[in-house]
C-alpha positions as CSV (number, residue, x, y, z in Angstrom):
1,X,102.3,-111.1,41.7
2,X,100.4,-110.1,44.9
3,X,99.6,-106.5,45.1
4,X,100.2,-106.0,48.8
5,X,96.8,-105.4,50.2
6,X,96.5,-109.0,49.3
7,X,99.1,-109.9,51.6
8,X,98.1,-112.8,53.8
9,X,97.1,-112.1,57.3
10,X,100.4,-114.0,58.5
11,X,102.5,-111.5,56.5
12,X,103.2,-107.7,58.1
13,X,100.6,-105.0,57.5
14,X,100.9,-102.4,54.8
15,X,99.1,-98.7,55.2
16,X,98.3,-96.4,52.4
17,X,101.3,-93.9,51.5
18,X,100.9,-90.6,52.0
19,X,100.3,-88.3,48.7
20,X,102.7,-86.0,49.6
21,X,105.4,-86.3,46.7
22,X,109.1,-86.8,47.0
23,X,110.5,-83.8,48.1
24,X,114.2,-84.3,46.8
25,X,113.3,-86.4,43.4
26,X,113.7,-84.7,40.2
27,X,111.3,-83.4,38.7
28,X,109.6,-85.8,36.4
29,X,106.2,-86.4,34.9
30,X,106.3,-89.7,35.7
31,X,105.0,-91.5,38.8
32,X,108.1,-93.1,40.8
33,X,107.6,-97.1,41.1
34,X,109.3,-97.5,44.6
35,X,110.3,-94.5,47.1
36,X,112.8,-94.5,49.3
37,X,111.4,-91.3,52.2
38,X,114.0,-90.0,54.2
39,X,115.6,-92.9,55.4
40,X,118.1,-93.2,58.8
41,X,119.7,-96.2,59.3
42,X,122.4,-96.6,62.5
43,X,124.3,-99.4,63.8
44,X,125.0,-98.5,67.3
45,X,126.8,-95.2,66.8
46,X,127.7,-95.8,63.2
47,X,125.3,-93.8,61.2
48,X,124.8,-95.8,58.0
49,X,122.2,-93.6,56.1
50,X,120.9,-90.3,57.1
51,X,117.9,-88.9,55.7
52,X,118.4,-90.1,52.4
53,X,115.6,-89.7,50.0
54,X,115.4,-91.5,46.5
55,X,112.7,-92.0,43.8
56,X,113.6,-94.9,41.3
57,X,111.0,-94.6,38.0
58,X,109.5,-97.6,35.3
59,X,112.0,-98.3,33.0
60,X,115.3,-96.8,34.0
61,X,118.8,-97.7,34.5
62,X,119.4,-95.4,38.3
63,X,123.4,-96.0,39.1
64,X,123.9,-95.4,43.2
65,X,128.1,-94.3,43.5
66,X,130.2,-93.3,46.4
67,X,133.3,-94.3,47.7
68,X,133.4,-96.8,49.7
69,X,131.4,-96.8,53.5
70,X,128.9,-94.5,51.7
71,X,126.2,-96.7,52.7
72,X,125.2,-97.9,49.1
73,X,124.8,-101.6,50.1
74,X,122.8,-100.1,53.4
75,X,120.9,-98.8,51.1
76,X,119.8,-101.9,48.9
77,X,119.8,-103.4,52.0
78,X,116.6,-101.5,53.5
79,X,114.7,-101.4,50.1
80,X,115.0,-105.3,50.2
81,X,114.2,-105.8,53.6
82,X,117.5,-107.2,55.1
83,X,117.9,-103.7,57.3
84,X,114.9,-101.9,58.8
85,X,115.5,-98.4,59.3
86,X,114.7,-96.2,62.4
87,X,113.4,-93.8,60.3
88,X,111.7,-93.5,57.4
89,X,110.0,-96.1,54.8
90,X,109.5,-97.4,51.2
91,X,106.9,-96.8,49.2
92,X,106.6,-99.4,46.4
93,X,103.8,-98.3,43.9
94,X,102.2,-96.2,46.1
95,X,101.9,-98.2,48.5
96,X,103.8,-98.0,51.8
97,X,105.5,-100.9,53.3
98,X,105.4,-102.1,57.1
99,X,108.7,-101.1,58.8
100,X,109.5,-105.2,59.2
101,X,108.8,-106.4,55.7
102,X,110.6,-109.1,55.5
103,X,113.1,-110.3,52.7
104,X,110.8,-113.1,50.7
105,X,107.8,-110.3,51.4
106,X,109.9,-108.1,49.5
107,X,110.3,-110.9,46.6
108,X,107.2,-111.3,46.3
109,X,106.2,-107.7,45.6
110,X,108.6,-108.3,42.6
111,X,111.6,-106.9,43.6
112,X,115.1,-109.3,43.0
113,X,118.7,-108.4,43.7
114,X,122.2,-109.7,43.3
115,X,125.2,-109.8,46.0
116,X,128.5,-108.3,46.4
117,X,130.0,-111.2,47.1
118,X,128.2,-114.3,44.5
119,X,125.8,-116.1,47.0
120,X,125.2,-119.2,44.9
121,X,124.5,-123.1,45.8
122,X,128.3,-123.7,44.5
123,X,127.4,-128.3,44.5
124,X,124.2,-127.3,42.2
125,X,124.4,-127.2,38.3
126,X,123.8,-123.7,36.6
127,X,119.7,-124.9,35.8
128,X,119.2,-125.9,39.5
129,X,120.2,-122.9,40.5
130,X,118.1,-120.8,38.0
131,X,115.6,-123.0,39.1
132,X,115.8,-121.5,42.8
133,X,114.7,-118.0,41.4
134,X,111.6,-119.9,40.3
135,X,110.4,-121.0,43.4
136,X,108.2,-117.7,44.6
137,X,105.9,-119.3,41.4
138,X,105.9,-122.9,41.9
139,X,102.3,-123.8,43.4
140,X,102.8,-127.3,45.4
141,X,104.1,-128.1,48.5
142,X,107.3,-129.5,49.7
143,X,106.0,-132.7,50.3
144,X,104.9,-133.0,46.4
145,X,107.8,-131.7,45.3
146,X,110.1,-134.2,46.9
147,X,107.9,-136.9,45.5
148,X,108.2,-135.4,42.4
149,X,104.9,-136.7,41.1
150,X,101.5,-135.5,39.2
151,X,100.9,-131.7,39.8
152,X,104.4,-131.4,41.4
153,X,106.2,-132.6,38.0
154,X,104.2,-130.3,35.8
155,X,104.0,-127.4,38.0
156,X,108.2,-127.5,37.7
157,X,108.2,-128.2,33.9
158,X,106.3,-125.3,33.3
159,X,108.4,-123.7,35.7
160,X,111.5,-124.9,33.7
161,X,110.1,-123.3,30.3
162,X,110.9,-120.2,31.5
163,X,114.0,-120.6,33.0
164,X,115.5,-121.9,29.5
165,X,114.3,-118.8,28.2
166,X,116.8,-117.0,31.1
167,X,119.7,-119.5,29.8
168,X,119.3,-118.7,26.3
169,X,119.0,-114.6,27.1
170,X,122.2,-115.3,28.9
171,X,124.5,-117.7,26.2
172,X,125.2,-119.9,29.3
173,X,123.7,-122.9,27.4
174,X,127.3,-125.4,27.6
175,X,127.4,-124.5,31.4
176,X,123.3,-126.0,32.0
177,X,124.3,-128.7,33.7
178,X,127.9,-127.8,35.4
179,X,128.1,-127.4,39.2
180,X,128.4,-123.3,39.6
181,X,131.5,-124.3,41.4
182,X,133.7,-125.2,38.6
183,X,132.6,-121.9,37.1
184,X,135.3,-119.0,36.8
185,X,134.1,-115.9,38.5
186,X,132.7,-114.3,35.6
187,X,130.2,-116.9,34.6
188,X,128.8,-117.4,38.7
189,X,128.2,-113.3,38.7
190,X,126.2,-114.5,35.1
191,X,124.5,-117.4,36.4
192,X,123.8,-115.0,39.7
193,X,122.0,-112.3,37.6
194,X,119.9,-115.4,35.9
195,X,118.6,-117.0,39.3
196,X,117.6,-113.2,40.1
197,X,116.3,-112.7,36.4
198,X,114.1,-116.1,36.9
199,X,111.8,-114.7,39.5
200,X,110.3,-112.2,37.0
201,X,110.8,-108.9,39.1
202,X,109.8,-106.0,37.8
203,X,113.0,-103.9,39.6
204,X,116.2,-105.7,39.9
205,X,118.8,-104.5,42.3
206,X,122.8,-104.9,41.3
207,X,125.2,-104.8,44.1
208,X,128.4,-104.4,41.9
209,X,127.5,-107.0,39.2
210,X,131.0,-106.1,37.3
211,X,133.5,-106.3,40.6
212,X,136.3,-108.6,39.4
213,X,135.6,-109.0,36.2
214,X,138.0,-108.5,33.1
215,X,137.0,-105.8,30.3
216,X,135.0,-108.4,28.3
217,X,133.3,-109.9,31.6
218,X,132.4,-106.1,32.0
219,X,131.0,-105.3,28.2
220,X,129.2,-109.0,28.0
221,X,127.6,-107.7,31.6
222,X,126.6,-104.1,30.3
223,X,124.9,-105.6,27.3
224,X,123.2,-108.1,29.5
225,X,121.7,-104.9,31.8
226,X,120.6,-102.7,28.8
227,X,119.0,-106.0,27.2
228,X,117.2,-106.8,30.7
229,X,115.8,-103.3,30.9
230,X,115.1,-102.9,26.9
231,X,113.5,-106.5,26.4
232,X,112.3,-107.6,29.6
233,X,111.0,-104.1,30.5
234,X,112.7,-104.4,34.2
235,X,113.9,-101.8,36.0
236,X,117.9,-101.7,37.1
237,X,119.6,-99.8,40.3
238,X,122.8,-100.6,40.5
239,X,125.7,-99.9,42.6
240,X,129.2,-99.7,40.2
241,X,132.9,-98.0,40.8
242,X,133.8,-98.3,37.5
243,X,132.6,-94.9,36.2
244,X,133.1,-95.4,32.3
245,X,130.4,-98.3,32.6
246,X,128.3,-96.2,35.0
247,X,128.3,-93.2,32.5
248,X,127.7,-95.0,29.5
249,X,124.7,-96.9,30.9
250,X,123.0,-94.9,33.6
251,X,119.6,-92.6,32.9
252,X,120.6,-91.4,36.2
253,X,122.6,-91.1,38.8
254,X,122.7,-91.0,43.0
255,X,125.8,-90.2,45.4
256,X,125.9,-90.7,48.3
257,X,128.7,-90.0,50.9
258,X,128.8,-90.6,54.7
259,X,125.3,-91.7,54.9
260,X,124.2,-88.3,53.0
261,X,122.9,-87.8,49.2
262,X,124.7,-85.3,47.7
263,X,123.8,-85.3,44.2
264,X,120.6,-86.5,42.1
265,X,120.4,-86.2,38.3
266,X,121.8,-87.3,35.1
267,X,125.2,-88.2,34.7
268,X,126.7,-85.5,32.8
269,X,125.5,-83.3,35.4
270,X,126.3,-85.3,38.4
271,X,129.9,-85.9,37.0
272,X,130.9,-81.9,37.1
273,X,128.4,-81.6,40.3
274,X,131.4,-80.1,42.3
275,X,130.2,-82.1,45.7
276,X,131.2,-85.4,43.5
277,X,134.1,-84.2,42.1
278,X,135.6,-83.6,45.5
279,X,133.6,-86.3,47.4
280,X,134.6,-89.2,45.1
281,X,135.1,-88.4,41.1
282,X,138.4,-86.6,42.1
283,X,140.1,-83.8,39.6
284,X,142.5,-84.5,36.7
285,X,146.1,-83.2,37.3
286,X,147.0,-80.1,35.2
287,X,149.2,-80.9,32.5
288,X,153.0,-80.1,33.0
């Protein structure tokens, strides 16, 4: 992976982040690996995000809840490069990224994320469409590749080495060679988390990885996240609404409602944070 001051000169310019620390992270001895500075995101006069501020660190599980229109996705969104704030910016290992990084730019710093909605090739077989998370590492050109010859071949057998590796970590073995379209909902969000697995990032962003999915679709994916952040070493923000899983899993947690961060901190403080409570956890009715 590129460290961003290798960027070629055809990709958007990067400056040096400022040293000035995080003002609303906790308070941590560890250095954050990607910033999120006081960003303001509007579409016309829809304010999406406002001034929200977030430090994700190496090696945690961060959980971003609110109800819905919070501006979660928004969120992902600009880290990733789909939206481009007015205001503020990302700083990804101390670095600070142009305002108009693009999506693949993003990739490429080693950043990967799954979709709300599964955004798969549904005609392709489960391994082609692993394969797709490979291509950020494949080293010939399209014309090669189409031939299918000499340094093409090998460049995408070595390629495929490691995407068995993401089929066996996942148990999706019998489902190799089925079109992802014959595949009931809980196995695409699976095969979705492997193409996004497959491009070795070092932080992986889950947009609602469990939406849909039945009790043992939902264990099956929690063991799948702590696995990916225990074995692989890759950091995990996700956004969730079930609250059990985002308890039981989560080092931390962010809210955010209206555009605005209310709360910041582990879960079993966020959860009696009164802000939440009222904003989105909700209160238990007294007992008759």
């Amino acid at each position: 992976m590129r460290h961003l001051s290798q960027l070629s000169k055809g990709d958007e310019a990067v400056v040096q982040a400022p040293e000035t620390p995080l003002p609303s992270a906790p308070s941590t001895s560890r250095a954050a690996l990607l910033q999120a500075q006081h960003i303001s995101l509007a579409f016309g006069a829809v304010q999406a995000l406002s001034d929200v501020s977030v430090a994700i660190y190496p090696g945690e599980i961060l959980a971003i809840i609110g109800p819905n229109g919070a501006g979660k996705t928004s969120l992902l969104n600009v880290i990733n490069g789909v939206y481009h704030p007015q205001r503020g910016c990302i700083v990804f290992k101390n670095v600070e990224w142009s305002k108009h990084l693009r999506p693949y730019q993003v990739a490429r710093q080693g950043i990967a994320r799954t979709f709300q909605n599964v955004a798969l090739f549904k005609g392709m077989s489960t391994l082609d469409n692993l394969m797709t998370g490979r291509v950020l590492h494949m080293h010939t050109g399209l014309l090669s590749q189409a031939l299918y010859w000499g340094r093409a071949r090998r460049d995408e057998e070595r390629q495929r080495v490691y995407v068995e590796k993401i089929i066996d970590f996942l148990a999706i073995e019998a489902i190799r060679k089925t079109p992802v379209g014959r595949l009931p909902y809980g196995l695409q969000k699976r095969v979705e988390l492997g193409r996004a697995l497959a491009a070795e990032p070092v932080l992986l962003l889950l947009d609602e990885p469990m939406a849909g999915m039945n009790v043992e679709e939902k264990a099956d994916m929690c063991r799948f996240i702590l696995d990916i952040r225990d074995e692989f070493g890759i950091t995990c923000v996700l956004i969730e609404h079930d609250m059990g899983v985002v308890m039981d899993i989560s080092d931390r947690l962010v809210v955010l409602d209206y555009g605005r961060k209310i709360a910041d901190g582990p879960p079993d403080v966020v959860r009696t944070d009164q802000a939440v409570i009222n904003a989105y956890l909700g209160v238990a009715p007294a007992d008759a």
